[in-house]
N, C-alpha and C positions, 0 to 999 in steps of 0.2 A: 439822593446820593449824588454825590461832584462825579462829574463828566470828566475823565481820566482822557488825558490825550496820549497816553501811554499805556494800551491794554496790558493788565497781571493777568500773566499764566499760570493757573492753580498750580501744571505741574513743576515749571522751573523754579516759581517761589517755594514747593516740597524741596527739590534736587537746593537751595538755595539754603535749605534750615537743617537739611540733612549733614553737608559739608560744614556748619558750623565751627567743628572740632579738626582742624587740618593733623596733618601726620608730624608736626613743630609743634610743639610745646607754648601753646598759649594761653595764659593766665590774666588777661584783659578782664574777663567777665567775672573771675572768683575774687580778682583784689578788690574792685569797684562794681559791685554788681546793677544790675539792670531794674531798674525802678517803671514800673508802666508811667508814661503821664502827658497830659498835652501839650501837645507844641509847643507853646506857649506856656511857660507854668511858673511856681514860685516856691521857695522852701522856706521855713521861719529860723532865724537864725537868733539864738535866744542870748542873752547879758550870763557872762560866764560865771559871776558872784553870787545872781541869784539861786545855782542852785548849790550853793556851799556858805551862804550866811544864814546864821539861825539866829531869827528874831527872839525875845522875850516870849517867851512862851506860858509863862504863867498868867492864869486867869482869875483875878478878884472877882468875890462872890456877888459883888453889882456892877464889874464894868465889865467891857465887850474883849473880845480878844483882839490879839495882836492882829492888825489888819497885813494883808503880807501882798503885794504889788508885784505881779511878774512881766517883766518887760521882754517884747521880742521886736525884729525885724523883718519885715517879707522883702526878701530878696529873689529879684523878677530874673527871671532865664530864660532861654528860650533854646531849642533842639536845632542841630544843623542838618542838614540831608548832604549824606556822602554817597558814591557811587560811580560804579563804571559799567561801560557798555563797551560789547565787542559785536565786529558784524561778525558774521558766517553767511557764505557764498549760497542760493540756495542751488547751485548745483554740488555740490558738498551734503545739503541734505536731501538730495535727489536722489546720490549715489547710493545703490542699494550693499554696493559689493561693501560699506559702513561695517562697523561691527562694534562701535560707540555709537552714540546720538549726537550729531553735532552740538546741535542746542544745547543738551546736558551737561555736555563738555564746558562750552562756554558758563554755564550758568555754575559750572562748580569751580572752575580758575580762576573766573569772578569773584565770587565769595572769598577764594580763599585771600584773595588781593584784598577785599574789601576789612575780612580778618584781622592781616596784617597793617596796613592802615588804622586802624582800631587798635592794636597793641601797639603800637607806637606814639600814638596821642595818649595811651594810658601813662606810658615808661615815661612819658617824657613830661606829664605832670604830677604823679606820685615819686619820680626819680626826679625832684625839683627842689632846690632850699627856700622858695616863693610858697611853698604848699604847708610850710609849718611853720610852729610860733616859735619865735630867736632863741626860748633856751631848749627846742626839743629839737638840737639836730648839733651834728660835729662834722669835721672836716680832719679825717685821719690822715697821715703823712707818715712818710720813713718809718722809724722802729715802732710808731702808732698801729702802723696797717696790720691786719691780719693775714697778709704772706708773710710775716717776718716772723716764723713759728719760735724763734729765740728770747725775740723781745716783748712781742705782743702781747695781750690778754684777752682775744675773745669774752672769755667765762665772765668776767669782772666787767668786760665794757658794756656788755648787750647788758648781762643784770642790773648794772647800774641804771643803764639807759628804760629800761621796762617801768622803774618806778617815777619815773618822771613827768607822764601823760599823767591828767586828770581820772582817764577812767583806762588802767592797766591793757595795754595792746594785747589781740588774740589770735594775732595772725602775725607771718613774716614772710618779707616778703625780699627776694635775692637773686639778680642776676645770676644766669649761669655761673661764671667764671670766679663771682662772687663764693657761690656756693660751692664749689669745688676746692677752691680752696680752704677756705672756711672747714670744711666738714673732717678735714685729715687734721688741723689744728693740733698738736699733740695737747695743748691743755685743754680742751675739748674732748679729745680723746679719750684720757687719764681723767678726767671730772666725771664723765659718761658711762665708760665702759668700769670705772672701780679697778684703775690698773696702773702701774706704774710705768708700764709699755706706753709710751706715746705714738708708735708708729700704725697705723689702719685708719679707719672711715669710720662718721657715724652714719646712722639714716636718717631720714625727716622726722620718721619720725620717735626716733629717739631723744634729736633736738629739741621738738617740739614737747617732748614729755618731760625735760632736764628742765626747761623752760616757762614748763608750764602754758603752749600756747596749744590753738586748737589746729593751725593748720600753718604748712611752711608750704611757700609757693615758690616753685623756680621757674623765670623765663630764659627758657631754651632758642627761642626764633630769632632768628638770621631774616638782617634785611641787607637790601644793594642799594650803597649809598651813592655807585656813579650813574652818569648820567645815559641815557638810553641808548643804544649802540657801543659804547663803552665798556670795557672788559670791566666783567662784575667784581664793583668789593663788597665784599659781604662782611657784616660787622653784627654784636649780637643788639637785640632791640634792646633789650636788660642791659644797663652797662654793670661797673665793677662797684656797685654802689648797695646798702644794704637799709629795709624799713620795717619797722615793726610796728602793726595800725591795730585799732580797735576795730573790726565792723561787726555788723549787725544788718544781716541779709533783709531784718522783716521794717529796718527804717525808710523810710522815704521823706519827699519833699515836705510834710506835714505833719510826721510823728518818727520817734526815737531820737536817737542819737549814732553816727558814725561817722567813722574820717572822710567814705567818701562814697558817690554810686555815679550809676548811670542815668538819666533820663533817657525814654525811649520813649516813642510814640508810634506806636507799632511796631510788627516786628521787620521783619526784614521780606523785601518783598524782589520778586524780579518776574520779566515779562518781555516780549519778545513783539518789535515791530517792522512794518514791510518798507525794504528800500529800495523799490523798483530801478532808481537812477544809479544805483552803483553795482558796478562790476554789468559784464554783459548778461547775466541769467539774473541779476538782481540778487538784494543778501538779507536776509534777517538781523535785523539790530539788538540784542540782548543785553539787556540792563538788569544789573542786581544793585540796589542800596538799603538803607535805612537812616532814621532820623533821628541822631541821636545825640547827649549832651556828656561828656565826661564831666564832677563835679567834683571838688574837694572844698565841702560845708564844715568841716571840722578841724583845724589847722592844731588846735592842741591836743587831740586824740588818736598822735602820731611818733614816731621816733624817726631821725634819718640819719645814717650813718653815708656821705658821701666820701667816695674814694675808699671804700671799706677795705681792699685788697688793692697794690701795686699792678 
């Protein structure tokens, strides 16, 4: 086993896996999910024809069948390691009159940073017109958008849009503000509830049953875009922008098919070491990371609607 110059503490990598799921709404791991795989690794990225041209298929009673040649690509990737550390003073974990753990503490603010981090490299490659093929994505505007509950068509855009990917999207996926708007739509409404009343809310999953999909995801998380002492702006990670993806949780780098996962190479670890030179009692260093790849292997088993809402 490698000689770690960074002792893992069994318990802060627990308090590390526990915090996972912060009290914001993040859907990082359900849009792109977490594939185990090495460091280093590779996924096959297959000729899009081959699996929709059908050779001659009939067989003469003395010759061989149709020979059928499936061509693929290994495409090499490799996991990045993210991460922060916080000290804590160890007279802070000296103090008995405590009534948290410091360590804990640190080891769970961490994560939740490390979280957020992580949902923002997702939004910001799934919420990307670089991530899908030229005709599976739009760029709404003015009476196109769905704030314009007068002019627009939700019902008619998304449907249309659903038939477009190669293999029918099962997920959606919608910034807060997105979704907020979106959901009181009156032709939404009226298509949904069977009503001529246009005014109320649908729920996820009502959309998701009108639509036929398996899950609608919304990111709720607030990030601070200024700079560090800086009075906070906080802006949502999800912008105003709407995706409807294929996935397939049980795909990975060497079998199925989906828009998009995670590489991981372990899971998420933290661990705590001594820094006798800082601060006069000396402090505890606490590091939480992991090693991990966001992926989009599928560019045509996706819809994007950017700008979906004003």
């Amino acid at each position: 086993m490698a000689v770690r110059p960074f002792p893992t503490n069994p318990i802060l990598t627990a308090i590390a896996i526990a915090y996972r799921n912060p009290d914001i709404a993040l859907i990082a791991d359900a849009v792109l999910p977490r594939t185990p795989t090495a460091a280093e690794f590779k996924y096959l990225k297959y000729n899009l024809a081959d699996g929709f041209t059908v050779p001659d298929a009939k067989v003469g009673r003395k010759s061989a069948p149709t020979e059928v040649d499936f061509s693929a690509t290994d495409v090499a990737d490799k996991v990045l390691d993210f991460g922060f550390d916080d000290l804590v003073p160890n007279e802070d974990i000296a103090d008995d009159n405590q009534r948290v753990d410091p360590l804990g503490t640190a080891a769970a603010y961490l994560t939740h940073l490390l979280n957020l981090a992580r949902e923002q490299r997702a939004a910001a490659l799934v919420f990307a017109t670089g991530s899908y093929a030229a005709g599976n994505q739009a760029t709404l505007s003015g009476t196109g958008q769905w704030s314009d509950i007068t002019n627009s068509d939700p019902v008619a855009a998304i449907g249309d849009a659903l038939d477009v990917p190669v293999i029918r999207p099962n997920i959606a996926v919608f910034g807060q503000v997105t979704w907020t708007k979106t959901r009181r739509h009156p032709k939404l409404v009226q298509a949904i509830k069977g009503t001529a009343q246009g005014s109320g809310m649908i729920s996820r999953k009502e959309f998701a049953d009108f639509f036929e999909l398996q899950e609608v995801l919304v990111g709720a998380g607030f990030a601070n875009s200024a700079k560090r002492g800086q009075t906070a702006t906080l802006a949502r990670v999800w912008g105003k922008h709407a995706a409807f993806l294929y996935r397939d949780r049980a795909a990975g780098p060497q079998v199925g098919v989906t828009f998009g996962f995670t590489a991981e190479a372990g899971g998420k670890t933290s661990g705590s070491i001594d820094e006798p030179t800082i601060g006069l009692s000396g402090c505890q260093r606490v590091r939480v990371g992991e090693r991990v790849k966001e992926v989009v292997c599928a560019t045509d088993l996706g819809y994007f609607f950017q700008n979906a809402v004003a």
